[in-house]
C-alpha positions as CSV (number, residue, x, y, z in Angstrom):
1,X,12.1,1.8,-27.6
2,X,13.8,3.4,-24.5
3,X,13.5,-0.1,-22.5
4,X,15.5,-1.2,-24.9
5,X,18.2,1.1,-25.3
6,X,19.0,1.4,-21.8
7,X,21.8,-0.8,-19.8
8,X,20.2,-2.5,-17.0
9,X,22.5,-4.1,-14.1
10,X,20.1,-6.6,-12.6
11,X,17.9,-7.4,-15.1
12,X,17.6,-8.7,-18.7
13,X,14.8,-7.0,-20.9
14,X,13.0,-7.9,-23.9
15,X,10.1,-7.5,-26.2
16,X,8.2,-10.0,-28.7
17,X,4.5,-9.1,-29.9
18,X,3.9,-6.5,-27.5
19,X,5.2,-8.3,-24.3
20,X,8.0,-6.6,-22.1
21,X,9.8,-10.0,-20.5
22,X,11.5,-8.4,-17.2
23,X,13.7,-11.1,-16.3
24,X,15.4,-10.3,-12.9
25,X,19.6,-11.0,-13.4
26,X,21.3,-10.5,-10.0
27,X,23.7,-13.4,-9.1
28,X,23.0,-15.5,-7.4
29,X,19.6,-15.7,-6.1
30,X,17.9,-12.2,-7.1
31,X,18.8,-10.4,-3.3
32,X,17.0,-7.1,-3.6
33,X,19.2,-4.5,-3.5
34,X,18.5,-1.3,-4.3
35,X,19.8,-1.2,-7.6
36,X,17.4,-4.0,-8.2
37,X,14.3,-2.8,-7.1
38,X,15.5,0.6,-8.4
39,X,15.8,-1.5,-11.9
40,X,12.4,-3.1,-11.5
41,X,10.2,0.5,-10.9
42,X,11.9,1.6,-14.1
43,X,11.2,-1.0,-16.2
44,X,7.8,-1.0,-15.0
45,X,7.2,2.6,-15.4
46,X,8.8,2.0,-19.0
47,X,6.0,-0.4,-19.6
48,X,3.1,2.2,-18.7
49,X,4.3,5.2,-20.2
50,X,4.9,3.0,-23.6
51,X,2.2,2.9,-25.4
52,X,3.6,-0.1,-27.9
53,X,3.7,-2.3,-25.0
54,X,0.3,-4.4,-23.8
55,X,1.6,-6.5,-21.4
56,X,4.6,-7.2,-18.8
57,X,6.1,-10.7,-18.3
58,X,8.2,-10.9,-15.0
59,X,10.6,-13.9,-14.4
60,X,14.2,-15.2,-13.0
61,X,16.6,-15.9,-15.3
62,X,17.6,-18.6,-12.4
63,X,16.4,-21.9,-12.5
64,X,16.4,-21.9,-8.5
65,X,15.0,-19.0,-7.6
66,X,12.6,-16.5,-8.4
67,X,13.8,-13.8,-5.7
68,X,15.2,-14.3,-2.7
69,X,14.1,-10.9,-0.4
70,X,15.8,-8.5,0.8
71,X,20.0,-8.7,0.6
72,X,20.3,-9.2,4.3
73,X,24.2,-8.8,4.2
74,X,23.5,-5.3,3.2
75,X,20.4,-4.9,5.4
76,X,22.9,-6.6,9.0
77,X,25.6,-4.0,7.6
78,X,23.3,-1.2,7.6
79,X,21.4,-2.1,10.9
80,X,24.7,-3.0,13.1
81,X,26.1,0.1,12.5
82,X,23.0,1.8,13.4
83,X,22.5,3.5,10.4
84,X,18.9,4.5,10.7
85,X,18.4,7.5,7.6
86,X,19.9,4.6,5.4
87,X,17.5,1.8,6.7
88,X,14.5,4.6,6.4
89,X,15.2,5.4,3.1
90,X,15.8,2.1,1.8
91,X,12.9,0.6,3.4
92,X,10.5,3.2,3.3
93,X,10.6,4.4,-0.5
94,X,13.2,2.2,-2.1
95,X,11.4,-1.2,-1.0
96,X,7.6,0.6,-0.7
97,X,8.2,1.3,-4.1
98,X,10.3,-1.4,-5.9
99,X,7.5,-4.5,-4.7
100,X,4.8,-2.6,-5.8
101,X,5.7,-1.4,-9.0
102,X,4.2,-4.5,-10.8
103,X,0.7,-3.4,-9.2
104,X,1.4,0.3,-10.0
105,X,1.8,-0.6,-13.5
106,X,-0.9,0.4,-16.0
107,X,-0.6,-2.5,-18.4
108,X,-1.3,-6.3,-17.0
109,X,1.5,-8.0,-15.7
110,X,1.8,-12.2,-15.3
111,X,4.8,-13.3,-13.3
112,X,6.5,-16.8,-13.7
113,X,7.2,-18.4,-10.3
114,X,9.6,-21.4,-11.3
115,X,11.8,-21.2,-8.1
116,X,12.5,-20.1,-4.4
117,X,10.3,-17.1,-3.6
118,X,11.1,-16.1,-0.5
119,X,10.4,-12.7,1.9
120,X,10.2,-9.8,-0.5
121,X,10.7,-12.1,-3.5
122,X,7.4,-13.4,-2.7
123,X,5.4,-10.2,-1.9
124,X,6.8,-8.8,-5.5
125,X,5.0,-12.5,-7.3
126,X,2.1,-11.5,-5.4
127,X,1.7,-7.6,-6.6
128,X,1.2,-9.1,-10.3
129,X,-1.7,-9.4,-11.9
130,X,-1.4,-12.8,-12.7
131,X,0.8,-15.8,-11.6
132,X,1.7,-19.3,-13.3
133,X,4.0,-21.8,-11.0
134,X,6.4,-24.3,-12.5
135,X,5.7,-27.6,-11.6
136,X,9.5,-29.7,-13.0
137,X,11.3,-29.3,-9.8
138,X,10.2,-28.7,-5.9
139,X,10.5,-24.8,-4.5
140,X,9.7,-22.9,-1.6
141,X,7.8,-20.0,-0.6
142,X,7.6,-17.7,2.7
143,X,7.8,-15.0,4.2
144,X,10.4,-14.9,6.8
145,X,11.0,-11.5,8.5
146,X,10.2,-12.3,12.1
147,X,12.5,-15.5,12.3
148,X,15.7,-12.6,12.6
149,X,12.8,-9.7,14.6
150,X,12.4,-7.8,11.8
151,X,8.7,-6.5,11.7
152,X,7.1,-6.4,8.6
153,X,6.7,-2.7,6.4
154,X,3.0,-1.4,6.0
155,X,3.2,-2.0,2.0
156,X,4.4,-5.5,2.1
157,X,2.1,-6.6,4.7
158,X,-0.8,-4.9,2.6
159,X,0.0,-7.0,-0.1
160,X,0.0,-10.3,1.7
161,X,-3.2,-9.3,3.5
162,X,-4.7,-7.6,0.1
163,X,-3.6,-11.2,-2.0
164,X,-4.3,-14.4,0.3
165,X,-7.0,-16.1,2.2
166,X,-6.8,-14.2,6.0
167,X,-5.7,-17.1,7.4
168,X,-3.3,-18.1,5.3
169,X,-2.0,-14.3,5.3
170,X,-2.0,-15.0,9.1
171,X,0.4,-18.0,8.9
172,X,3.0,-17.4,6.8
173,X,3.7,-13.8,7.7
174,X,3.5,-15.0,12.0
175,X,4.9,-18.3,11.7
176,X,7.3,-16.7,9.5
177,X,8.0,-21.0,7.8
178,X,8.5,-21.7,4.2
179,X,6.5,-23.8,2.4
180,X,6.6,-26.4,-0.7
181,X,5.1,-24.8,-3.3
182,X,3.1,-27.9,-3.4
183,X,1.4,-27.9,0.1
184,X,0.7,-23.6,-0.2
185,X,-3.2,-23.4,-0.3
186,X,-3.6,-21.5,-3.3
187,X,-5.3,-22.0,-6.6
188,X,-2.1,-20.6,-9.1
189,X,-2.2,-22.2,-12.5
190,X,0.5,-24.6,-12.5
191,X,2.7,-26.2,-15.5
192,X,5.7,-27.3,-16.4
193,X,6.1,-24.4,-18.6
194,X,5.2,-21.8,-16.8
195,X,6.8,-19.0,-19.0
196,X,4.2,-20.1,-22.0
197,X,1.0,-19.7,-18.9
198,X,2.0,-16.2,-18.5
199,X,2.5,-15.6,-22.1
200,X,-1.3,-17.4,-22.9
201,X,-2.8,-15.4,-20.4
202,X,-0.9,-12.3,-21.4
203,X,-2.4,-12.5,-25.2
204,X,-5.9,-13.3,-23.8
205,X,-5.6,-9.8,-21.7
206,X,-4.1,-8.0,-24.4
207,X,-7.3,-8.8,-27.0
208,X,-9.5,-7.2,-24.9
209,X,-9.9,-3.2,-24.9
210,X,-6.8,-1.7,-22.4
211,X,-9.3,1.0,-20.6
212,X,-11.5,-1.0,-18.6
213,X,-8.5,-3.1,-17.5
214,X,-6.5,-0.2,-16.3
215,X,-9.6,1.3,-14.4
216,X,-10.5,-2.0,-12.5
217,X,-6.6,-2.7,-11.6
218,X,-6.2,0.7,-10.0
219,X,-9.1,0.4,-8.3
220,X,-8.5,-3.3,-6.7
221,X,-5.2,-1.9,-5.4
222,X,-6.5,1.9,-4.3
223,X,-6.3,0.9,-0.6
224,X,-2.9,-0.5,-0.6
225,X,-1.4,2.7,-3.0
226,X,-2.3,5.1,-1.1
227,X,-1.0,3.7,1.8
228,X,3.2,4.1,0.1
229,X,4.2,7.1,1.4
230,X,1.9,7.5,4.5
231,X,3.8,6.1,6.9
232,X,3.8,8.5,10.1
233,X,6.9,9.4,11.7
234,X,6.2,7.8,15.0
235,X,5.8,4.4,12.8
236,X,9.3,4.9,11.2
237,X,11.1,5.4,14.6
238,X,9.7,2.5,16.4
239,X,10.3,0.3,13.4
240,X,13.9,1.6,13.1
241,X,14.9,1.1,17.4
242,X,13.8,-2.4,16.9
243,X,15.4,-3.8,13.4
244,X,18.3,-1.5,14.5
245,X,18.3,-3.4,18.3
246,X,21.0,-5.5,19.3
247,X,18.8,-8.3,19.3
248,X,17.9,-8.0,15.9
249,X,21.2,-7.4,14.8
250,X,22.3,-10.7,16.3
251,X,19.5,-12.5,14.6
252,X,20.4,-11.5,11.3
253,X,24.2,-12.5,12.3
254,X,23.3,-15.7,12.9
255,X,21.2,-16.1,10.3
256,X,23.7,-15.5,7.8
257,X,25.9,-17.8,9.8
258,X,23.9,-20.5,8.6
């Protein structure tokens, strides 16, 4: 099985009765670099093309976090020294395409959210197909772009706006807080095991026929997948001028300051 055979950086792969278990593995809190989200449209593409595999399992292998967004040490690095073909690249087709690979998947995917979700980590729980929250200890979720002026890609936003209540969409992407887990205004089901949710629901998926699955999924998301890629170049150059603005830039200093 060519998941299986090939070395992966960030993550830690597996499969028991028909289940890939992607299990993101970047110390310390699962900052999306591009290897990572590199590592993650692999494995999912793995899952499709394999026809052995019925269903994908995405989780931390960190008790605290489930993904923590974007590495902005990389991101301040890349955006101080003005380097915009880096920034367009990386956001534009690494990003586009690394939080919505669960969604591009052909085979149904349930993600585990037992920690911090926070900024891109958030918008990747949301592209699954299915999603069971740990209940043992107290997390946080949010979407936090604007706090350092960074304005929010087209795909990401879609998938906020495609996956939430409007005006919950609304609030956490322009107030830009975290939230408990416990006080977010959504009906997830919750456990204390949340691993064994995903796996139930999983196995419940996988007994019915694949076909009429795969059909509805890429319908529900047609209006958000054909929207990677489209970006037009006006849009790319006004996005880059402000994360690449000395205001920005100083925003994301402080931040990781703190």
């Amino acid at each position: 099985m060519a998941v299986l055979q090939q070395r992966w950086k960030n993550l830690a792969v597996s499969v028991a009765d028909a289940i890939l278990t992607i299990s993101m593995n970047r110390p310390k809190v699962n900052a999306m670099s591009a290897e990572l989200l590199n590592d993650l449209e692999q494995a999912f593409d793995h899952a499709s093309k394999d026809v052995t595999i019925k269903g994908v399992h995405l989780r931390s292998n960190f008790s605290s976090t489930f993904c923590a967004g974007l590495d902005l040490a990389n991101m301040y690095d890349h955006c101080s020294k003005r380097q915009k073909p880096i920034i367009d690249k990386f956001l534009f087709e690494t990003v586009a395409r690394g939080v919505s690979a669960p969604f591009r998947c052909s085979k149904p995917v349930a993600c585990s959210l037992e920690g911090h979700a926070i900024a891109g980590g958030l918008i990747l729980a949301l592209a699954c197909d299915y999603i069971a929250v740990g209940t043992r200890k107290p997390f946080s979720v949010g979407v936090t772009e604007i706090t350092v002026g960074v304005p929010f890609p087209t795909i990401p936003l879609e998938i906020v706006r495609h996956q939430l209540e409007p005006q919950l969409a609304h609030r956490i992407i322009l107030d830009a807080n975290l939230i408990s887990i416990k006080d977010f205004p959504h009906s997830w089901d919750k456990s204390e095991t949340p691993d064994d949710l995903s796996r139930k629901w999983l196995k419940m998926i996988m007994q019915r026929p694949l076909q009429g699955f795969q059909i509805t999924k890429e319908k529900w998301w047609s209006n958000v997948t054909k929207l990677i890629g489209a970006e037009s170049k006006r849009e790319k150059e006004d996005f880059l001028e402000v994360i690449t603005s000395n205001e920005c830039v100083e925003a994301m200093k402080k931040m990781l300051k703190k």
